[in-house]
C-alpha positions as CSV (number, residue, x, y, z in Angstrom):
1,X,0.0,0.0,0.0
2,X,1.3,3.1,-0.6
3,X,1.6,5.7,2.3
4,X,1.2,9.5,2.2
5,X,3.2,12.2,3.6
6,X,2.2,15.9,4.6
7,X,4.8,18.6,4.6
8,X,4.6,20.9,7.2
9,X,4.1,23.9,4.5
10,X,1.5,21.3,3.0
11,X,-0.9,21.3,6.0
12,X,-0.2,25.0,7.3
13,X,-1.7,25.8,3.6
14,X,-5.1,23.4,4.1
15,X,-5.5,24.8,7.6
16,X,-5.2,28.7,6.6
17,X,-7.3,27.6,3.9
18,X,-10.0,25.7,5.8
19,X,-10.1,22.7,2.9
20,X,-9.2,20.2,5.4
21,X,-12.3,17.8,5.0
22,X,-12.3,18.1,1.1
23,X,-8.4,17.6,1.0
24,X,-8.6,14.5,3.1
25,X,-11.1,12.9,1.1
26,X,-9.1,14.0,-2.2
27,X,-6.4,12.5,-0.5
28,X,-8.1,9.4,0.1
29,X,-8.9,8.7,-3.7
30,X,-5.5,9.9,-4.7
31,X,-3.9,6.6,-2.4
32,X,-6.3,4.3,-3.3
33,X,-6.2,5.0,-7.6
34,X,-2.2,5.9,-7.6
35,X,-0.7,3.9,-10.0
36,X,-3.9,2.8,-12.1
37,X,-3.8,5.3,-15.0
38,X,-7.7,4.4,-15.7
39,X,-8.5,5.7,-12.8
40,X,-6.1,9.2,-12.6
41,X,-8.7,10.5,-15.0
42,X,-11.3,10.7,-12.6
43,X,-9.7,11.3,-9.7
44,X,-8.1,14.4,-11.8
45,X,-3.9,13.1,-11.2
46,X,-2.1,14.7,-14.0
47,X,1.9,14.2,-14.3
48,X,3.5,17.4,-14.3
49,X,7.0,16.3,-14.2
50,X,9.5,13.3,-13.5
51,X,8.0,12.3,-10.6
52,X,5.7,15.3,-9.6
53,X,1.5,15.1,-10.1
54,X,-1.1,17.4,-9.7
55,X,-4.5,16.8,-8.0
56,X,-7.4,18.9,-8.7
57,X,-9.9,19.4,-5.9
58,X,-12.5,20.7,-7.3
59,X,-12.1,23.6,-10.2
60,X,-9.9,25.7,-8.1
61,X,-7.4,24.0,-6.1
62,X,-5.2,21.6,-6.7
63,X,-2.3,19.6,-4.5
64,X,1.1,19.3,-5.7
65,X,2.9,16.0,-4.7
66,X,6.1,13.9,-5.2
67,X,6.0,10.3,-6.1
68,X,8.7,8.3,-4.7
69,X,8.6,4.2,-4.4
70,X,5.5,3.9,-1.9
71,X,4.9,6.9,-0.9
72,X,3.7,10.0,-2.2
73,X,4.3,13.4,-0.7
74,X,2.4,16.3,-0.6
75,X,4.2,19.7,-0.7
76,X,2.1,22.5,-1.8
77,X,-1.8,23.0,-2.4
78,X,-3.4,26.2,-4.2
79,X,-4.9,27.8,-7.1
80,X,-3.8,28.0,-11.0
81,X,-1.4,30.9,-10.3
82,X,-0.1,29.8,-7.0
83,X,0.9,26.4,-8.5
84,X,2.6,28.3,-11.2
85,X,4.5,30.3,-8.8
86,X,5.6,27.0,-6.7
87,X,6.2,25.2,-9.6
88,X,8.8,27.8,-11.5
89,X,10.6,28.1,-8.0
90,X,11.1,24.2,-7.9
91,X,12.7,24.5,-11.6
């Protein structure tokens, strides 16, 4: 099974935000349909580099993660232009 990981930025971001209960159910389907590219469809995964994905919660947010061998990591969560921002300073 594949575990998650929070950073600490991660969950600061969800709890300023107040999306915890809509990011922990995101983050259920995430664990359970990682890996099973049928299902990253409709659960709205979307590869963004090497071994970074996107997850969409809802048409606003999204949850930027690393895949590493069994486990994925969540970094960052935000809008379109926030994620742009995060992702251009990761580059």
């Amino acid at each position: 099974m594949i575990s998650i990981e929070l950073t600490h930025r991660f969950k600061r971001i969800v709890r300023e935000r107040g999306r915890q209960k809509e990011v922990s159910a995101s983050l259920k389907l995430v664990r359970e349909g990682f890996g099973n590219p049928h299902a990253h469809a409709g659960i709205s995964i979307r590869k963004l580099g090497t071994d970074l994905y996107e997850c969409r919660v809802g048409l606003d947010w999204r949850l930027i993660f690393q895949a590493r061998k069994g486990v994925l990591a969540f970094d960052f969560a935000g809008n379109h232009d926030e994620v742009q921002n995060y992702l251009r300073g990761q580059r």
